[in-house]
C-alpha positions in Angstrom: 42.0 37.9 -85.9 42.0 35.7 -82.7 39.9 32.7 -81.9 37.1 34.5 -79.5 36.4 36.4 -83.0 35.9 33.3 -85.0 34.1 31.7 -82.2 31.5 34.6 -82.2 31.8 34.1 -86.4 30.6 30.2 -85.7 28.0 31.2 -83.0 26.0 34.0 -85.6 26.1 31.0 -88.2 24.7 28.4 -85.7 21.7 31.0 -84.2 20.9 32.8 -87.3 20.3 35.8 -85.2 23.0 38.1 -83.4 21.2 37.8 -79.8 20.8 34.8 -79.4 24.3 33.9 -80.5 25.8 36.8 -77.9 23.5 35.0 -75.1 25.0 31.8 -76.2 28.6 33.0 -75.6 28.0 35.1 -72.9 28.3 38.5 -73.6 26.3 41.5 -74.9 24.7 41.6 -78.4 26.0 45.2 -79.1 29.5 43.4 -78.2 29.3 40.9 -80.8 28.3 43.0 -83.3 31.3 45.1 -82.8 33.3 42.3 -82.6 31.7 41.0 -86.3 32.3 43.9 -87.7 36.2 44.7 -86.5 36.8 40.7 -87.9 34.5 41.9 -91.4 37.3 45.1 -91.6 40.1 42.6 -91.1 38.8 40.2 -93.7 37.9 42.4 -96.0 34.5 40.6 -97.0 30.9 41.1 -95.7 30.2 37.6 -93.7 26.8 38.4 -93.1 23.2 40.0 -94.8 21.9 41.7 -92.0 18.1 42.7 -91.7 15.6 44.1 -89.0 14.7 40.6 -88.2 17.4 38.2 -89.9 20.7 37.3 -90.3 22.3 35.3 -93.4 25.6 34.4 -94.3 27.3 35.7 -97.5 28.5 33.9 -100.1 32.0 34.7 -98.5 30.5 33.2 -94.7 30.0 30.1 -96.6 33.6 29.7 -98.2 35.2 31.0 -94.9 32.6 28.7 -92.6 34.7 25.3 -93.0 38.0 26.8 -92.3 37.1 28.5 -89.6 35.8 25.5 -87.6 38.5 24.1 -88.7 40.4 26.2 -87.2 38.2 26.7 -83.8 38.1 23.0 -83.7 42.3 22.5 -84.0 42.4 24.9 -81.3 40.1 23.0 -78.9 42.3 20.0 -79.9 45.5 21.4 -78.6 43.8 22.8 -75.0 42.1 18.9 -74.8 45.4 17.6 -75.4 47.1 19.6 -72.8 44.3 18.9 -70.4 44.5 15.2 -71.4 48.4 15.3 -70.7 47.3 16.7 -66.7 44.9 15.0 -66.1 42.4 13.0 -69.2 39.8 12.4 -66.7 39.1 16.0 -66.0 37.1 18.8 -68.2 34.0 18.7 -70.1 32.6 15.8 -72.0 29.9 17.0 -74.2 27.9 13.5 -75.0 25.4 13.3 -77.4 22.3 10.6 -77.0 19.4 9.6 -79.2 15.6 10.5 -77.8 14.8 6.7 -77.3 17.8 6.2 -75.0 18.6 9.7 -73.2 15.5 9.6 -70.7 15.7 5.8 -69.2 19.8 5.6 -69.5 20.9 8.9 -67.9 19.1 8.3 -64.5 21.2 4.9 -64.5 24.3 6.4 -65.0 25.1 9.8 -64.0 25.3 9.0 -60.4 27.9 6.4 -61.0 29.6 8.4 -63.7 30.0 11.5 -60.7 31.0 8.8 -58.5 33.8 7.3 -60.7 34.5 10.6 -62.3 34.2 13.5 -60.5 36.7 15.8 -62.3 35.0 14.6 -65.6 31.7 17.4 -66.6 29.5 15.0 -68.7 27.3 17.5 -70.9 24.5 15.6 -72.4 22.8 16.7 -75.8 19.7 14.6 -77.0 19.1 14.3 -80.7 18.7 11.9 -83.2 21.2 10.1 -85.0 21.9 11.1 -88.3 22.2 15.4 -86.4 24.4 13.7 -83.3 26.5 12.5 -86.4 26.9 16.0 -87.8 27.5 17.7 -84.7 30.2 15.0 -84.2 31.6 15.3 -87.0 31.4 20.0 -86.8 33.4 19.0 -83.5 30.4 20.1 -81.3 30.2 17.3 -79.7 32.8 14.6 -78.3 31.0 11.4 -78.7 27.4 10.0 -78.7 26.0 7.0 -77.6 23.9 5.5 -80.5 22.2 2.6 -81.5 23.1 1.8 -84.7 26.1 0.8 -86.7 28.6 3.5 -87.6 30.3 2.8 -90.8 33.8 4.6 -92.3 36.8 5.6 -90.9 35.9 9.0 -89.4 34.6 7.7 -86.6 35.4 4.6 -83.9 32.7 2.7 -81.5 32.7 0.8 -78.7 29.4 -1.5 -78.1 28.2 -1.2 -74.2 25.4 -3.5 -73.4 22.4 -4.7 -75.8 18.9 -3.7 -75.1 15.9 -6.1 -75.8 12.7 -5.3 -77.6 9.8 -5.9 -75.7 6.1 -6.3 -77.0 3.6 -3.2 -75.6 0.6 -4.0 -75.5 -3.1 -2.4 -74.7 -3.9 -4.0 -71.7 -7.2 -5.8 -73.5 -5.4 -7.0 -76.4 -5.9 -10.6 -77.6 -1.9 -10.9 -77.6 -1.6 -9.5 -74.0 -2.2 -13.2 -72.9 0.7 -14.9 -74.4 3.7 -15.5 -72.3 5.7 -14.3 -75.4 5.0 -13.2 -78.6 5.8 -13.5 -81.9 7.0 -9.9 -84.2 5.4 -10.8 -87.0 2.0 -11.0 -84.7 2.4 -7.4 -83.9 2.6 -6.4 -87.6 -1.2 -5.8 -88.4 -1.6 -2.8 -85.8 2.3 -1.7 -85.4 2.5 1.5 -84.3 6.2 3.9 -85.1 7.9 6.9 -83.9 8.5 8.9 -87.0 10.9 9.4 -89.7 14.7 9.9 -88.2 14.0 7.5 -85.3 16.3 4.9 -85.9 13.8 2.8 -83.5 11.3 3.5 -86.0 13.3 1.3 -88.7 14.2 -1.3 -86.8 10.7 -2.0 -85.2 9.3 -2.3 -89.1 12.5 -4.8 -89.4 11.7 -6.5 -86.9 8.0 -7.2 -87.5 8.4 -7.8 -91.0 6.7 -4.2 -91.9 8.2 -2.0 -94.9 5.4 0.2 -93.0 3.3 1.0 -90.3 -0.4 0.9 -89.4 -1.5 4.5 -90.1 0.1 6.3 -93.4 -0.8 9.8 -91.4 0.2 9.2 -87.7 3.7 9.7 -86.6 4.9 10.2 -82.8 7.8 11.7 -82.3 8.7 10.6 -78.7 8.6 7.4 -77.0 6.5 8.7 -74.6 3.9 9.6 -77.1 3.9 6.4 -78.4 3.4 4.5 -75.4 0.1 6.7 -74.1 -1.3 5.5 -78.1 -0.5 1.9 -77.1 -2.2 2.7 -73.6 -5.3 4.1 -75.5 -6.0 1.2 -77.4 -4.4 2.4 -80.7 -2.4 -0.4 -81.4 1.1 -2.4 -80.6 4.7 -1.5 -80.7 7.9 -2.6 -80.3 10.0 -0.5 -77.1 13.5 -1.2 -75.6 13.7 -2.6 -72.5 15.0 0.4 -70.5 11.7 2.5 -71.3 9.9 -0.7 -69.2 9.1 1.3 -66.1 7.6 4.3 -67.9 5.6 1.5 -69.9 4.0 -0.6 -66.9 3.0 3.2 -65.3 1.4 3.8 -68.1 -0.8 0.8 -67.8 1.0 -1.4 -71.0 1.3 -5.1 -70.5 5.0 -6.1 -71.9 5.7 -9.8 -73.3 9.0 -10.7 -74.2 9.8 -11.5 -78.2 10.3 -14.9 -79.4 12.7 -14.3 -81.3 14.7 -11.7 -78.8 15.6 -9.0 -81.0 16.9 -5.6 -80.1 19.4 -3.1 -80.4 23.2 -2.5 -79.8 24.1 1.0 -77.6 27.2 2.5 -78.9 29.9 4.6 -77.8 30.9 6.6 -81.0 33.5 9.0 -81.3 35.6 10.8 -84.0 38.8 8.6 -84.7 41.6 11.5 -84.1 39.6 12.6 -81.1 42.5 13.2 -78.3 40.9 12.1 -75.1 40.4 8.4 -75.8 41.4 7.7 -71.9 38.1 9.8 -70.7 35.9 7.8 -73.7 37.3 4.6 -72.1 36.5 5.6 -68.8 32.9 6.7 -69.6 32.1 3.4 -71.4 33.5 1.3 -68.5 31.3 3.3 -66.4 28.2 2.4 -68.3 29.2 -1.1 -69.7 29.7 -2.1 -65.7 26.1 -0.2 -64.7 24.1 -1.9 -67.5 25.7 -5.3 -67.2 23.4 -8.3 -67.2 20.5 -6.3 -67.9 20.1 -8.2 -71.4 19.5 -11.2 -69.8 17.0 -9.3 -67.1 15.1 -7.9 -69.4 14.6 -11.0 -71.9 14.2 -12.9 -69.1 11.2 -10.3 -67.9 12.7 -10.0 -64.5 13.6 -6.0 -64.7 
């Protein structure tokens, strides 16, 4: 039994299907399959049901599962320790970033992150929270950037910058002629991503809503909900870095009186070994975002 084995074990659980895991780590699917089989002999168990179309883990998979990323992920530990001991700002970074964030922040930062640290490979991977947190926690990822509150003592966070909600508006709306507006104003024709957006909660927070407008719409990007807003459908709340792709889409944006928003996050397992390249990553961005609170409440970005 060696690690590439149980590698190829956590890849077939992840895909569901032996191709696609075998494209995933780079080699042939006959290859694999071999491979599966020679570690089933060694075992002595059947890890997998295998059909013309489907693959499903065994009874036995799922006992073995936990200890082998337990394993795959102790071994990563000890080559990121090694690395970290050479040189922590080199390697991969895989960085994990909610949908509401990942398209307005990376553009901002990636050129001074290459800049700052160009041994450091920082692999981005958009989800929402509550899967970055799994992945996180299955050792798949190295930290996410989040903006919500991480409680318990798995994991550790570092706050970067706060980001403003702004009022989007249809460009005829009756509210579109205040200088600022009030949340609870928005709250008769509040439009939401759907369930899993942590945006989505705090928007109905912020407006006073348990709810939103319409019981059967749902978007589930940003970008979806600002072409509604742009139609006429209604209002929403959207943080400040999504401004630009707002005003091209013809919204008028008014500051909130009461200048809510949210905290972005730097969150990362607490025994993770490379808190040097973490610390370096959140200076980077902390530095590039700084000010932009008071920019974007002030309605000068």
């Amino acid at each position: 039994m060696n690690l590439r084995d149980l590698r190829y074990l956590l890849a077939v659980v992840e895909h569901g299907h032996f191709g696609r895991a075998a494209e995933s780590c780079s080699i042939s699917q006959p290859t694999l399959s071999v491979q599966i089989r020679k570690l089933e002999e060694e075992l002595n168990v059947t890890l997998f049901e295998r059909t013309s179309k489907t693959v499903a883990p065994t009874a036995a998979c799922e006992r073995l599962i936990g200890h082998v990323r337990t394993a795959v992920a102790e071994a990563d530990a000890i080559l990121a320790v090694s690395r970290d001991l050479c040189d922590p700002l080199a390697g991969r970074l895989r960085l994990g970033i909610i949908p509401t964030l990942a398209p307005y922040l990376l553009p901002l930062v990636f050129a001074p992150l290459r800049a700052a640290l160009p041994s450091l490979e920082v692999e981005p991977w958009e989800d929402q929270t509550e899967a970055l947190l799994k992945r996180l926690h299955a050792h798949e990822l190295d930290a996410a950037l989040l903006a919500t509150d991480v409680i318990g003592p798995e994991f550790e966070s570092r706050p970067l910058f706060d980001e403003p909600f702004l009022a989007a508006l249809p460009a005829d709306h009756l509210l579109a002629r205040r200088e600022a507006v009030a949340e609870a104003d928005l709250a008769r024709d509040i439009l939401v991503l759907a369930d899993g957006h942590c945006l989505r909660d705090q928007t109905l927070a912020a407006c006073g809503r348990g709810e939103a407008l319409t019981g059967n719409l749902r978007a589930t990007s940003l970008s979806t909900l600002l072409n509604m807003v742009a139609a006429g459908y209604g209002t929403t709340l959207i943080p400040a870095l999504a401004a630009g792709a707002a005003q091209d889409a013809g919204i008028v944006l008014r500051p909130l009186v009461a200048k809510v928003g949210r905290t972005v996050r730097l969150v990362w397992r607490a025994r993770f070994p490379r808190r040097a390249a973490l610390d370096a990553v959140g200076d980077v961005i902390a530095m590039r975002l700084r000010g932009f609170a008071e920019g974007a409440a002030a309605g000068t970005i």
